[in-house]
C-alpha positions as CSV (number, residue, x, y, z in Angstrom):
1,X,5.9,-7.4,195.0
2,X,5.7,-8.1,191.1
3,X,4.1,-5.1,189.0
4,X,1.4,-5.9,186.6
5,X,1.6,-8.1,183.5
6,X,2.9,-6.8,180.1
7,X,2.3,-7.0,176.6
8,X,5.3,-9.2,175.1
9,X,4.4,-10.8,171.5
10,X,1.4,-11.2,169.4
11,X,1.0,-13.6,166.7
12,X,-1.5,-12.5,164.1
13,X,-2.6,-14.7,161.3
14,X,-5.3,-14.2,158.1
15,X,-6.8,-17.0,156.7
16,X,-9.4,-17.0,154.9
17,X,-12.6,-20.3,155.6
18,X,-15.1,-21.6,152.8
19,X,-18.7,-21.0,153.8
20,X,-21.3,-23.8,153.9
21,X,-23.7,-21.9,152.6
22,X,-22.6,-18.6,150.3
23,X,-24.4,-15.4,151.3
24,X,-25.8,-13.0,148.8
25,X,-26.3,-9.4,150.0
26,X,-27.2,-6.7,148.5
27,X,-23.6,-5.2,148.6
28,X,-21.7,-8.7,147.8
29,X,-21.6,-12.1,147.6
30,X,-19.4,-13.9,150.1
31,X,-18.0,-17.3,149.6
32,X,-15.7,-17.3,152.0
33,X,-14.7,-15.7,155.5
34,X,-11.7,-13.6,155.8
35,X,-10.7,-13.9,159.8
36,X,-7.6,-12.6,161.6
37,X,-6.3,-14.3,164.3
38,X,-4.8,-13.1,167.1
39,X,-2.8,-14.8,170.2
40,X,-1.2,-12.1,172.7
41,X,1.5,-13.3,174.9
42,X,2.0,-11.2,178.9
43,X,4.8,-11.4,180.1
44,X,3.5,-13.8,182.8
45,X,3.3,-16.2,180.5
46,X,-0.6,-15.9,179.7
47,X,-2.1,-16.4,176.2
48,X,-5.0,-14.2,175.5
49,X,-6.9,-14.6,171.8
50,X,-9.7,-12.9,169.6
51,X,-10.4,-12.7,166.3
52,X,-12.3,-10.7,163.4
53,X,-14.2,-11.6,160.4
54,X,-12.2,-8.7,157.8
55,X,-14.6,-8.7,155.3
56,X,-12.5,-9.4,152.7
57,X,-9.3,-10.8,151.9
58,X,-7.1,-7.4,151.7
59,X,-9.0,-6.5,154.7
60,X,-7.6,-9.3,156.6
61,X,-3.8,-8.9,155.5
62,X,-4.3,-5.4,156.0
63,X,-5.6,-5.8,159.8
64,X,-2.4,-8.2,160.4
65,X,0.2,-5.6,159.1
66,X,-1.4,-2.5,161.2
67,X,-1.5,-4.6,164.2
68,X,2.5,-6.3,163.5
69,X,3.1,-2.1,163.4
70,X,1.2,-0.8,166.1
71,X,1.9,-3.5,168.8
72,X,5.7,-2.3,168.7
73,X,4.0,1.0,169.7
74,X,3.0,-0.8,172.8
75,X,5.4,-3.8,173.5
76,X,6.4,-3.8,177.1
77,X,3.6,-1.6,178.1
78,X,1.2,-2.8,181.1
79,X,-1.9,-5.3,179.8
80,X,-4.3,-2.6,180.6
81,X,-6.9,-2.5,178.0
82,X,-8.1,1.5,178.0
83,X,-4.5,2.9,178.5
84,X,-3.4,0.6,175.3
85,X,-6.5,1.6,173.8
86,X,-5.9,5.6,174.5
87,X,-2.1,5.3,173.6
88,X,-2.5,3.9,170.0
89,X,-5.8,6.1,169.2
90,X,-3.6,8.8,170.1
91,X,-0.2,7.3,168.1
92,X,-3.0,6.6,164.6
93,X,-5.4,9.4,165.0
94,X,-3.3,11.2,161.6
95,X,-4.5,8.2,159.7
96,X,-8.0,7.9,161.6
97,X,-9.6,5.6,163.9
98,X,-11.9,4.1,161.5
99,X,-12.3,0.8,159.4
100,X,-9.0,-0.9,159.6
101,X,-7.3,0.7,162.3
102,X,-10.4,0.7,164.5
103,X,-10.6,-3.4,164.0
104,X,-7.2,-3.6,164.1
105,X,-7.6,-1.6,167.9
106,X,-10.5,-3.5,168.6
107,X,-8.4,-7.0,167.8
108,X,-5.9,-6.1,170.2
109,X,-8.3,-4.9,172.9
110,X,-10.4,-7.9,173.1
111,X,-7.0,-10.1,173.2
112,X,-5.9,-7.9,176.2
113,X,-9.3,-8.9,177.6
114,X,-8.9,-12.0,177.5
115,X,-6.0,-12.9,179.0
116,X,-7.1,-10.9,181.6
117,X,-9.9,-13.5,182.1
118,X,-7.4,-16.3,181.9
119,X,-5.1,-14.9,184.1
120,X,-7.8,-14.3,186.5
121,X,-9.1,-17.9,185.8
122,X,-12.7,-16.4,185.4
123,X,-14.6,-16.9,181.9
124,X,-14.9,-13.1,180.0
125,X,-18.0,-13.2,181.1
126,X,-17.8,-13.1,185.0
127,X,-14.9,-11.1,184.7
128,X,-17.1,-8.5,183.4
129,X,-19.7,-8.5,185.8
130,X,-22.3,-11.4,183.7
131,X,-23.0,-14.5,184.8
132,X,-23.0,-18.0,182.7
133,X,-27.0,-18.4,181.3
134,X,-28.3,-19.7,178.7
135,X,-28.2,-16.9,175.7
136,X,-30.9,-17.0,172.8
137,X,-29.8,-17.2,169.5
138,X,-30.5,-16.5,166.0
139,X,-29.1,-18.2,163.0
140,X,-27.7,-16.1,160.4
141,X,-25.8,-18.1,158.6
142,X,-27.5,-18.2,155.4
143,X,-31.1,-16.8,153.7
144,X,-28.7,-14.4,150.6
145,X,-30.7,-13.7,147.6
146,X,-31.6,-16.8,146.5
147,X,-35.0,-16.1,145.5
148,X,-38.3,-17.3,147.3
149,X,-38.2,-21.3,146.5
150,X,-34.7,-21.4,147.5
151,X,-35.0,-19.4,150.8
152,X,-38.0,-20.9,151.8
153,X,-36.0,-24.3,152.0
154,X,-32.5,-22.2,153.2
155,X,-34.8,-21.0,156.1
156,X,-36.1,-24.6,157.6
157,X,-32.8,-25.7,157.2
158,X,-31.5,-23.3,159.3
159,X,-33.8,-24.3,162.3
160,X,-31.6,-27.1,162.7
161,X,-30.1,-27.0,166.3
162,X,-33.4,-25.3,167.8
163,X,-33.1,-21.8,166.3
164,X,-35.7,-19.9,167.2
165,X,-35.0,-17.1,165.0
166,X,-33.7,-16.4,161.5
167,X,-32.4,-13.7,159.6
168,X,-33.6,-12.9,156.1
169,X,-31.1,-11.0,153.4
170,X,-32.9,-8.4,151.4
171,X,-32.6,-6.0,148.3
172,X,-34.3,-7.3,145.5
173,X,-34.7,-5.1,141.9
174,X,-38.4,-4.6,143.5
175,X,-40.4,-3.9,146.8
176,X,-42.6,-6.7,145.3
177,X,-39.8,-9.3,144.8
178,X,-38.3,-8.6,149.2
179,X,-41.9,-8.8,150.1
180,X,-42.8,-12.2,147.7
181,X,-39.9,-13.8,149.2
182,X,-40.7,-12.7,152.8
183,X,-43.7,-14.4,152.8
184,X,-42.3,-17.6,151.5
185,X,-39.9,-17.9,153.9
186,X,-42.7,-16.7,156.7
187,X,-45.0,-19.1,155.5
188,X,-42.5,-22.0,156.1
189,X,-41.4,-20.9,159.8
190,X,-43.6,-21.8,162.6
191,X,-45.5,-19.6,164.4
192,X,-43.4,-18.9,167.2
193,X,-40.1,-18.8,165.0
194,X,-38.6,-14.9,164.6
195,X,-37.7,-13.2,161.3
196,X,-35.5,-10.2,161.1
197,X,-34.9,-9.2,157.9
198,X,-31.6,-7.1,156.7
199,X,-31.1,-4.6,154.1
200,X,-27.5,-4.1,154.3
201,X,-28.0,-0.8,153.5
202,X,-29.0,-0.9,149.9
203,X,-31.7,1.4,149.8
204,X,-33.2,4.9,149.6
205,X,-34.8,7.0,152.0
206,X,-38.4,6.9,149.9
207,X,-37.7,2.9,148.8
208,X,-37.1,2.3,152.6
209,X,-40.6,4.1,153.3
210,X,-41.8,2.1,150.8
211,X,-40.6,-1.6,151.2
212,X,-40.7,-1.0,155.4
213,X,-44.8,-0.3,155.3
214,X,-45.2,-3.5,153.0
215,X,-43.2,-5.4,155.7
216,X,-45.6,-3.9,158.2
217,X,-47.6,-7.1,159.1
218,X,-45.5,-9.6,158.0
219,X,-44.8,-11.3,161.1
220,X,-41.2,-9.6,160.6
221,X,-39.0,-8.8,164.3
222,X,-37.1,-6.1,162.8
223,X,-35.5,-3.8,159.6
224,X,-32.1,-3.4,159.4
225,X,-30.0,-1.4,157.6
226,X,-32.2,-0.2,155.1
227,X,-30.5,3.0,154.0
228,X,-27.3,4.2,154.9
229,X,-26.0,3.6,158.4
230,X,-24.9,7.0,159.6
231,X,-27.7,8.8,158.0
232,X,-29.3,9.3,160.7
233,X,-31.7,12.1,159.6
234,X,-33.2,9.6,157.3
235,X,-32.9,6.4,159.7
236,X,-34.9,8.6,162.4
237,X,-37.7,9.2,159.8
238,X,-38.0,5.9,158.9
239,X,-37.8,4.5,162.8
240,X,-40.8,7.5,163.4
241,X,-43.0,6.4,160.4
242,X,-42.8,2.6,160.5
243,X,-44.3,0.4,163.4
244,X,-41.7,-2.2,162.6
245,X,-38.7,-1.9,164.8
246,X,-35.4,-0.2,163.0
247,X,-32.1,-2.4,163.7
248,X,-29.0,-0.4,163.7
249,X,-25.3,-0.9,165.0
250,X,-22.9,-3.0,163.0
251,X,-21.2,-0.3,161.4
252,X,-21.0,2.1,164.5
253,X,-17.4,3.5,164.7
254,X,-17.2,3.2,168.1
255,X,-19.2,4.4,171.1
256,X,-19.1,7.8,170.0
257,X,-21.0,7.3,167.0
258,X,-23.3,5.3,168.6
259,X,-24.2,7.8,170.7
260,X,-24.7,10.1,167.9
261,X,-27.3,7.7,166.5
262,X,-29.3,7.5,169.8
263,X,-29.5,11.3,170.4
264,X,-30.8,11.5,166.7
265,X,-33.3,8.9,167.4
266,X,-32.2,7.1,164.2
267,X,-32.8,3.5,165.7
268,X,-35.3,1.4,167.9
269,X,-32.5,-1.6,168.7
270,X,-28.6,-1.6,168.4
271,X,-26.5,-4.5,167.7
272,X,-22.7,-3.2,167.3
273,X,-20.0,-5.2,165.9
274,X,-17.2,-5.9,168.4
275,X,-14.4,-5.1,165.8
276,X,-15.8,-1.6,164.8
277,X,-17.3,-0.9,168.3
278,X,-14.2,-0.7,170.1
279,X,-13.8,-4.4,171.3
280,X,-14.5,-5.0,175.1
281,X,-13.9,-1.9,176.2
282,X,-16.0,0.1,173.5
283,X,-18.7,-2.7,174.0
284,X,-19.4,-2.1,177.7
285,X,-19.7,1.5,177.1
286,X,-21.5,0.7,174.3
287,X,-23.8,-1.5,176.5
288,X,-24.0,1.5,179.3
289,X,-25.2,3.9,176.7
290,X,-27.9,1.2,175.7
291,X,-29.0,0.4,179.4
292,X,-29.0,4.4,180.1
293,X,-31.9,4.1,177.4
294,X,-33.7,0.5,177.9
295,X,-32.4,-0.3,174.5
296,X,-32.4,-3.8,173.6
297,X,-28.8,-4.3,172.5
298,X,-28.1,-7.7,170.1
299,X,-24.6,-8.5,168.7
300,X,-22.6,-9.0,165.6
301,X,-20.6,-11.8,164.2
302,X,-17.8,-13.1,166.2
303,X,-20.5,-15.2,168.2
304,X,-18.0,-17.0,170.6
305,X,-16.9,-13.7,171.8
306,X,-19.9,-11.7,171.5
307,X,-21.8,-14.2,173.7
308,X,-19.1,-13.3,176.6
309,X,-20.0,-9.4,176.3
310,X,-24.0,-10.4,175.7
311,X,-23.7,-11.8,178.9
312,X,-22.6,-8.5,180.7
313,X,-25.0,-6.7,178.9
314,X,-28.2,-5.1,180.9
315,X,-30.0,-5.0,177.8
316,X,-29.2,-8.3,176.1
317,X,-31.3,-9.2,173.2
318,X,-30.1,-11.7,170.2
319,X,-26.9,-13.7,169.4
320,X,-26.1,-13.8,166.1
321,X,-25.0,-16.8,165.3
322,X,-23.2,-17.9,162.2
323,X,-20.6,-21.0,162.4
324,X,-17.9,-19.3,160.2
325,X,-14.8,-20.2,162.5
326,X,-16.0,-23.8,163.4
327,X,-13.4,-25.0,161.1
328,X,-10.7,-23.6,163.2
329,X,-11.9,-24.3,166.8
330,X,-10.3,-27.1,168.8
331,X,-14.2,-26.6,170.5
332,X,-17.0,-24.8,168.3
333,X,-19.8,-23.3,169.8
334,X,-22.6,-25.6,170.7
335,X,-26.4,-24.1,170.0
336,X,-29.0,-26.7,172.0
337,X,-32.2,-25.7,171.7
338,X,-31.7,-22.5,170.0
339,X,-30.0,-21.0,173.1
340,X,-25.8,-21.0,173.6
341,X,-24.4,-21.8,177.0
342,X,-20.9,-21.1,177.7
343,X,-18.3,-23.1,179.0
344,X,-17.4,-22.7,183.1
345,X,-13.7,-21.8,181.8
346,X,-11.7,-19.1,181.9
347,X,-11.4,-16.2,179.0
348,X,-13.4,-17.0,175.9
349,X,-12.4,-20.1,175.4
350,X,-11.1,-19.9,172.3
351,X,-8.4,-22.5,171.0
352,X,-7.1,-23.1,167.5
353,X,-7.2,-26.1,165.4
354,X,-3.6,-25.4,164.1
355,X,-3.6,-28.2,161.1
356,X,-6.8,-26.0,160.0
357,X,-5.1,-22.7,160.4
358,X,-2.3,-24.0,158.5
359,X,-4.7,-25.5,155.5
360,X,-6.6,-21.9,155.5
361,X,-4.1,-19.6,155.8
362,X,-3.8,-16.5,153.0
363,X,-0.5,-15.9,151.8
């Protein structure tokens, strides 16, 4: 009787992909998407893969060398996603489980997952308990701070494909500027389209008061971000004062700290990011916590992969959508009529176009 599978290689690659549409936020402007790449070989022979949008182009390279480092803490060891996971948080807790190594972590988690799936010929999806439905999407793939003509035109643009939502950047020098601009863009939408607007937390406590009760009425879905993430003192206030929903969750450093946000009340919705979450594994505990609460839970980036876990979630709410890998997939992800719906195949199905990783890759 053969034991279980083991970790043998893993192959981890930074590029770095042009955007279609640059996207001005409050904190940057990003022209392009830094991604690692990861593809983790058992030693049954199985290929699992995941990747990460890095944020920026040191951020990538500096994912890659952690994980060339801390896989050789693990090499050999059984594909078993929470003893990996427990091992190297124990083996990097002097430099802390946060930012880089936590994506790095969370890079190597979902990879281990997905083998998993493939080995088990299952999609991620099933093997976690979902099933394969069609999953609403939004499109989030544009709407920076391009000022109210501009948007207004980004935003019907963006319907292409059946959208039925859209998500709005914000952060202009006034309260009258986000709001002048929110309407254009509202104005254009139909009816029954959804706007979330997102803050990326550029503001104050009293300007997030302030900007949130002119927003009131707007026809907007939700607030994110508005002030810092992890204050959650002033997050709770403004989730108490405003009637408009308060999104929260990209940043959460794994389940942990999203639970600190939920016993402060800081948020109404939670949509973690599956690098900083924890990958699979922090996800579904991530996805308990939310169910334990009737939160609706939304995702982060990474859509292809997200959509998977989305699927296993009780609480499922939004996909956010944006198509900055396309360029590398042998098979994008398809959005008909604003919904995704997965492929019956196993693991996430993710399969590199290795001309384009080539042409993309950084140094």
């Amino acid at each position: 009787m053969t034991g279980p599978a083991t970790l043998q290689a893993l192959r981890c690659r930074a590029v770095q992909v042009p955007l279609k549409r640059p996207l001005g936020t409050s904190a940057a402007v990003v022209r392009a998407a830094p991604l690692v790449l990861l593809d983790l070989t058992t030693s049954d022979g199985v290929v699992g893969r995941s990747y990460l949008f890095a944020y920026r182009s040191g951020g990538a390279r500096a994912i890659a060398a952690l994980l060339a480092d801390a896989f050789e803490l693990v090499r050999g060891q059984p594909a078993e996603p929470m003893a990996v996971a427990a091992l190297l948080e124990r083996r990097l807790a002097l430099i802390g489980v946060t930012g880089v190594a936590r994506m790095a972590l969370s890079a190597l988690d979902i990879a281990i997952w997905d083998g998993r799936a493939v080995a088990a010929g299952q999609p991620l999806a099933r093997l976690l308990g979902g099933s394969l439905r069609p999953l609403r999407a939004y499109n989030s793939a544009g709407l920076g701070l391009i000022g109210a003509a501009a948007a207004a035109d980004e935003a019907c643009a963006l319907l292409d494909g059946g959208f039925g939502a859209v998500k709005l950047r914000l952060g202009y020098a006034s309260a009258a500027e986000d709001l002048a601009v929110t309407r254009a863009v509202r104005a254009r939408l139909p009816d029954a389209v959804q706007l979330m607007v997102d803050y990326n937390q550029a503001l104050d406590r009293a300007q997030a008061l302030e900007r949130g009760r002119a927003l009131d009425g707007e026809g907007v879905a939700w607030l994110e971000e508005p002030v810092r993430h992890d204050d959650w003192a002033a997050n709770a206030e403004i989730a108490r004062t405003l009637a408009l929903p308060l999104q929260l969750g990209e940043n959460f450093n794994g389940p942990a700290q999203m639970l600190q946000a939920l016993e402060a009340s800081a948020c109404d919705l939670v949509m973690p990011d599956l690098g900083r979450i924890g990958g699979v594994s922090g996800w579904m505990q991530a996805a308990a916590l939310a169910a334990a609460r009737g939160l609706p839970m939304s995702s982060h980036l990474m859509p292809e992969q997200s959509a998977h876990l989305l699927l296993a979630t009780p609480t499922a709410d939004w996909l956010e959508h944006v198509d900055w890998a396309d360029a590398l997939l042998q098979r994008p992800l398809r959005v008909i009529d604003g919904t995704v719906q997965l492929a019956d195949e196993p693991g996430s199905g993710l399969a590199w176009d290795e001309s384009a990783v080539a042409r993309f890759a950084l140094d």
